[in-house]
N, C-alpha and C positions, 0 to 999 in steps of 0.2 A: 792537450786533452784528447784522448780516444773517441772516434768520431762515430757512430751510428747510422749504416746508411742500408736503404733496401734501395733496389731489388740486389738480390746478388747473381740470380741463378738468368739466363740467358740463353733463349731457345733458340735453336739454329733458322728461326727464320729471321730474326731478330724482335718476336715480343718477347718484354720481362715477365718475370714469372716469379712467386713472393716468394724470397726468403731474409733472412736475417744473417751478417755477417760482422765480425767485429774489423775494423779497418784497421792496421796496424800503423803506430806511431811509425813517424821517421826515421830511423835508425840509422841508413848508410847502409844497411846492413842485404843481402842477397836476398832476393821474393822467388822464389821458383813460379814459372808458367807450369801449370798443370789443366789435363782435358779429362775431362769426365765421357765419357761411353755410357747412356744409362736409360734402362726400360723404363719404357712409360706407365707402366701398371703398376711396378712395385718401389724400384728406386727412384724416381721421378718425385710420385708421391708421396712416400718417406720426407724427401729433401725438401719439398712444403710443408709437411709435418710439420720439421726442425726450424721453418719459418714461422708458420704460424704458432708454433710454441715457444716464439721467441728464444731461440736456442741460439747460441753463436758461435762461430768458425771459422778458422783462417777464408780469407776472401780469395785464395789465388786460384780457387777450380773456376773452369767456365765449363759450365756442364751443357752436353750434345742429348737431346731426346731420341731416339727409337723408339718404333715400335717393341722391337726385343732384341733381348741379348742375340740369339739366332741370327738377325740382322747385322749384328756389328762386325764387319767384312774387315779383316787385318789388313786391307790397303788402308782405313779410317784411321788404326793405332799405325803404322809405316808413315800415313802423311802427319798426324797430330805430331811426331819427333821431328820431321822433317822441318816443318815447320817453326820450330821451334818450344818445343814441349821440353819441359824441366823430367816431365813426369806423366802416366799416363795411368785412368783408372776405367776399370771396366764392369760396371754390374745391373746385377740384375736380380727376378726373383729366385728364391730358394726354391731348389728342385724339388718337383710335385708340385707348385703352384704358378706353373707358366699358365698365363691367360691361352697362348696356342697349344698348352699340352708337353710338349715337349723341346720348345725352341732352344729353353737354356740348357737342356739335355746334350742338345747337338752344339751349343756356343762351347761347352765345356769341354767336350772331346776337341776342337779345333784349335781350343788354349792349350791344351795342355800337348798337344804336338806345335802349336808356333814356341811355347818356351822353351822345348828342348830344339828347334832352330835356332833362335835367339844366343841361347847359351854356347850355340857351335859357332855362332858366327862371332862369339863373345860381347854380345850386349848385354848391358848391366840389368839382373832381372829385378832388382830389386826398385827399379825406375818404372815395373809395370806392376800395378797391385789389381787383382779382383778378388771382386767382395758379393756374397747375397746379399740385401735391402730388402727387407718387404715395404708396405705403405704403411704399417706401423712401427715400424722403427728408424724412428727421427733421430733419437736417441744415437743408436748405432752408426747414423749414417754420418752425424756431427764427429762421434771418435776417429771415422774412419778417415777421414778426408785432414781433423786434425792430427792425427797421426801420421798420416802419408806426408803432408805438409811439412811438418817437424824434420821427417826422414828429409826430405828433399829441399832442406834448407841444410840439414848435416853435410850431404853428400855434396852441394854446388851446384851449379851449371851442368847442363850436360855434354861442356867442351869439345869430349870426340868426336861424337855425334852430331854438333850443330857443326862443326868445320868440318866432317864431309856432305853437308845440307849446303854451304856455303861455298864450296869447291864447286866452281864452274867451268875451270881450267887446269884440270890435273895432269901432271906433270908425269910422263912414263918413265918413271925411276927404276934403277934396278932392285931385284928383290933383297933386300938385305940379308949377311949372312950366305953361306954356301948351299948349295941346292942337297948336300947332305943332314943339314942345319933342319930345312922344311920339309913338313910330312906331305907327301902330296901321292899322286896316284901315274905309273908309270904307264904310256899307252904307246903301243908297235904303229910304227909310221906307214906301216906296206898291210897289205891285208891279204893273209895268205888263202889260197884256196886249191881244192879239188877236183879235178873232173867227175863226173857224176856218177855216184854208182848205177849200174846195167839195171837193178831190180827198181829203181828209182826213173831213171830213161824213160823203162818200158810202159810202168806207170805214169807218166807223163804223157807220151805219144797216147795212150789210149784214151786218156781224159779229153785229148783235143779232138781225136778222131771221130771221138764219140760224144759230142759238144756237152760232154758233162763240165767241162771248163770252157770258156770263149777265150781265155788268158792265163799265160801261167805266169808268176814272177821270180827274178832269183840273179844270177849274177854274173858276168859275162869283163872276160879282160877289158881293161882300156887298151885305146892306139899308144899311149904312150903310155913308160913304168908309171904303177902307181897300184892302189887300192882297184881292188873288183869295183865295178860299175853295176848299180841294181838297174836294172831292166826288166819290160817284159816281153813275151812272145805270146800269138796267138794261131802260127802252123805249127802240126806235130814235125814239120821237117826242120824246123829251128832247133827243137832238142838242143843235138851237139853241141849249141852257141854256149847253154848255160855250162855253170859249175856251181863250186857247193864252197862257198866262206866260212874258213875254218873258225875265224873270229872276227869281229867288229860290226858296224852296221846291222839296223834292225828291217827286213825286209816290210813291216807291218805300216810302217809308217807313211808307203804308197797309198795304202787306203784312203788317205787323207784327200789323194790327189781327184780332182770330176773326172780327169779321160777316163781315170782305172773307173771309179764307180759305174759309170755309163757300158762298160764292156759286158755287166750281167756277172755271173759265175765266176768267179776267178780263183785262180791254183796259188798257191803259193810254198817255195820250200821254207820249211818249219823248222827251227835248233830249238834248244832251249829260249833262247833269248824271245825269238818269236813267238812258241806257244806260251809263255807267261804274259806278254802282252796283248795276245788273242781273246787269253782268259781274261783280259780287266778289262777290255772293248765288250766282250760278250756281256760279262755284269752287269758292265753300266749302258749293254741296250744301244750302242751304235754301232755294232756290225750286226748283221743278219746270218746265223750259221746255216743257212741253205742258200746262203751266196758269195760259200766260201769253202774252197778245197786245201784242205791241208795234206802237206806230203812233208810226213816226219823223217828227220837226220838225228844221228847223234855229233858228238866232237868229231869224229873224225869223217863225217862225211857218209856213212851208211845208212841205207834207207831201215824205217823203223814200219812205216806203213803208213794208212790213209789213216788219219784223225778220224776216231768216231765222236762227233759231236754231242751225241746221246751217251757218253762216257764222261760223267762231271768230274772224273780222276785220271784224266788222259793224262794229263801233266804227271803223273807218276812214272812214264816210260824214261822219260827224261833224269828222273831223280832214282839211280839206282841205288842210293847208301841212304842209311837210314837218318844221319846226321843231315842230310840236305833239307829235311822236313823241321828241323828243329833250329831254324835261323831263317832270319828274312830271303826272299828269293832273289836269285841272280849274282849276289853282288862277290867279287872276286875275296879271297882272302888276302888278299894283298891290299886291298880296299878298306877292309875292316882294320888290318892292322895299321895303316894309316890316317885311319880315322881317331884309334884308338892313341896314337905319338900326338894325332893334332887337342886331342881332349885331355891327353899331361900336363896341356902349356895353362897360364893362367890367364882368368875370360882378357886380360889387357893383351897378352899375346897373340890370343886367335883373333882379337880383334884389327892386331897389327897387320897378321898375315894375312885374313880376307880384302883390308884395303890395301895392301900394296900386288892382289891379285887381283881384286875389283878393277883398281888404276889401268890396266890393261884393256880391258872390254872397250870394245870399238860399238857397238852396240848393232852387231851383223846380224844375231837374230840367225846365226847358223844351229848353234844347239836347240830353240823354238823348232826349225826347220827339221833337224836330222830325227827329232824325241816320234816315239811311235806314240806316244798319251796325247800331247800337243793338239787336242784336236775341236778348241773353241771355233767356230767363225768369223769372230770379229779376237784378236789379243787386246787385254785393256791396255796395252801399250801404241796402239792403236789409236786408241780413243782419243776425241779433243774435245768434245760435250758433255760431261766437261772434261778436261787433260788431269788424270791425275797425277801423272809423274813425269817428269821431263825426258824426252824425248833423246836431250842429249845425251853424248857418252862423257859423261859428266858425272862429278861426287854424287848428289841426290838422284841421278836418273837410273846407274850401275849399281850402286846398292838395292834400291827400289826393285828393278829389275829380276836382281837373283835370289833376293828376298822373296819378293812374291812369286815368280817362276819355279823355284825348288816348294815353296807350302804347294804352288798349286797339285805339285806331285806326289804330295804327302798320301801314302798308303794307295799309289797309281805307280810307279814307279818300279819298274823291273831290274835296275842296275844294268841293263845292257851297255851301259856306255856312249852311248852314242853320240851324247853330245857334246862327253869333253872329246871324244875321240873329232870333231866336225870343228873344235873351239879353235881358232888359229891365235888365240890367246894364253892358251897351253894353261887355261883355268881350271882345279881339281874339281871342278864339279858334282864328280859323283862325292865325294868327301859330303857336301850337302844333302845329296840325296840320301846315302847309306845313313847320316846321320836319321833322316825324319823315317827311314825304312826300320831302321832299332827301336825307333821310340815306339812307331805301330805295333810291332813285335814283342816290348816288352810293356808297355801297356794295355795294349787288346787283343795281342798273339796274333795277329793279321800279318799274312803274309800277301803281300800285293801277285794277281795271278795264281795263284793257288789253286783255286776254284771260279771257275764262271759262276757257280752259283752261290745268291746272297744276296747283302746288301754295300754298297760301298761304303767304307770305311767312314769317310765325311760324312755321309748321310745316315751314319747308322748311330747308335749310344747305346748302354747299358744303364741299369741304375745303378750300380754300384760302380761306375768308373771313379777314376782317382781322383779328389778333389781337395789334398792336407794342401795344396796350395793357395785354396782359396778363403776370405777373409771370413 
């Protein structure tokens, strides 16, 4: 006999909370685990609704309360599979009825660039469902969950997913197939550079002389072959030491460092790579442009002039063809079109290739280190109050990792490279980035660095952004 049982619904502190659920006979038959993500103003109280209307529905959600959708942080959907999730749902109110105004505004632009990660990294999207709920529709909230239910007894287990959750000790196997087989991104082991153009020199010496800089930075040979060495100087008689990197390394990513901050003023030579990244520190309000000298280059190392900060279209000097404005910024064509061979394969493909690149990450925290955006104070990888993600260089900790490290770059990210260029895992990185840098581009025209002025991308929504994926 089919049994009748409340409560079904279970708040993350652990009190119950009423609903009604039908308990399923015996069968032998597959139950999917499934997590609920759900506001507490609309779908929350919908799914009491659906209890106290004695409504009933598969029993396999254990629904998570929020405040709101805005709050549900995609490390919550990353650990719910981690942990063993069949299936994950996510909602909240219909937009225009957020109790904060606009939370679900901003949760919806942040979905709608994890699934186009998700899908590069070939996770199966149809294991994440969102839905609007209001607190009057119990109704709706019972089909939804029955349905997703149904879905996630069709599909199974979520076998590849829980065995790299279950992988503690992955094994460094070679990549399958020939290295012409995989799309990946080719990066130069030397890093060539220029001595400094004279009109650039001369502009240098007189910024130190004339303490309108205490410091310049830029790049100077190593003792032994290798890559330029970023450094800085603060006599105009050091000059000479510097040169000008034709490619690689982002010079902006000093900033990060206290000695630099503590020095007051500082010069810095600017490429493209640089002033794109200038521009999304300036945005988002952690650099101060009156404690900051820019000395523009182009590719080949000619000076361009002093950055007028009071110019919001500087970055134009940089983009001489008209096409450079009409695609996300930085990122190599050779990048794009490797992005585009790894998006031919099918999602069981991409999925194959990310872990048998994931397998390799030692968990060095060199691409964290080299990235000029990088610039939290504490990384949640960091954290252990609580630890959200394993620490190890292990299945669940290297997924986790590049997962949430490439979202946190989502529409911050300039393509300069630099951190598969730092990767001594030879992981395509940027393949992740260029992917979430497309999706900004072709659904909210955001080109990362563009402009210092605005709003960031994460922080920003439209009312009419896309939402045919939501329930």
């Amino acid at each position: 006999m089919t049994k009748v049982h409340l409560p079904i619904h279970e708040h993350s502190n652990g009190r119950p909370q009423v609903g009604l659920a039908i308990e399923p006979q015996e069968t032998g038959g597959f139950e999917p685990r499934i997590i609920a993500f759900v506001c507490k103003w609309c779908t929350y109280a919908g799914a009491d609704l659906a209890g106290t209307s004695r409504m009933t529905y598969a029993p396999n959600v254990r629904t998570i309360m929020l405040p709101c959708t805005g709050r549900i942080d995609i490390s919550l959907v990353v650990r719910a599979f981690l942990q063993g999730s069949d299936g994950v749902i996510v909602s909240g109110c219909h937009p225009g009825d957020c109790h904060y105004t606009s939370g679900n505004y901003r949760a919806r632009r942040r979905w709608m660039l994890l699934r186009d990660l998700l899908d590069t990294l070939g996770v199966d999207l149809r294991r994440l469902d969102l839905a609007w709920v209001s607190a009057a529709e119990g109704a709706k909230w019972v089909k939804t969950i029955q349905q997703f239910t149904d879905d996630m007894r069709q599909l199974g287990p979520y076998s590849a997913l829980h065995a790299v959750a279950g992988d503690y000790s992955p094994d460094l196997a070679p990549l399958a197939g020939s290295d012409d087989d995989a799309p990946g991104v080719e990066v130069d082991a030397a890093e060539a550079g220029v001595p400094l153009d004279p009109a650039l020199a001369a502009a240098m010496r007189q910024a130190l002389e004339q303490g309108t800089a205490k410091a310049i930075l830029g790049w100077k040979r190593r003792i032994v072959p290798g890559p330029l060495q970023p450094t800085w100087i603060t006599e105009a008689s050091a000059v000479g030491q510097l040169m000008v990197a034709v490619h690689g390394g982002n010079l902006t990513r000093l900033f990060k460092q206290p000695q630099v901050r503590k020095l007051g003023r500082v010069g810095l030579i600017v490429r493209y790579r640089e002033a794109l990244a200038l521009n999304v520190l300036l945005q988002e309000k952690q650099l101060d442009p009156q404690q900051t000298l820019a000395f523009g280059v182009d590719g080949q190392g000619h000076f361009l002039g002093v950055v007028d900060w009071a110019d919001a279209g500087f970055i134009r000097r940089w983009e001489t063809s008209t096409s450079a404005a009409e695609k996300p910024s930085g990122f190599s064509e050779q990048t794009w079109q490797s992005l585009d061979k790894l998006m031919a394969l099918s999602p069981a493909q991409r999925w194959d290739f990310w872990q048998q690149h994931f397998v390799r990450c030692i968990k060095c925290y060199a691409c964290r280190g080299s990235c000029p955006m990088c610039n939290c104070g504490q990384c949640f990888t960091d954290k252990n109050m609580p630890q959200w993600f394993p620490t190890a260089a292990d299945g669940p900790g290297n997924f986790s990792w590049h997962l949430v490290r490439a979202f946190h770059l989502a529409g911050r990210c300039v393509g300069c490279g630099a951190c598969e260029e730092a990767c001594p895992a030879g992981i395509p990185l940027s393949l992740l980035n260029a992917s979430l840098a497309r999706s900004a581009w072709k659904h909210f025209g955001h080109r990362a660095g563009a402009t210092s002025a605005g709003v960031p991308l994460q922080a920003d929504f439209r009312a009419n952004d896309l939402e045919n994926f939501i329930l």
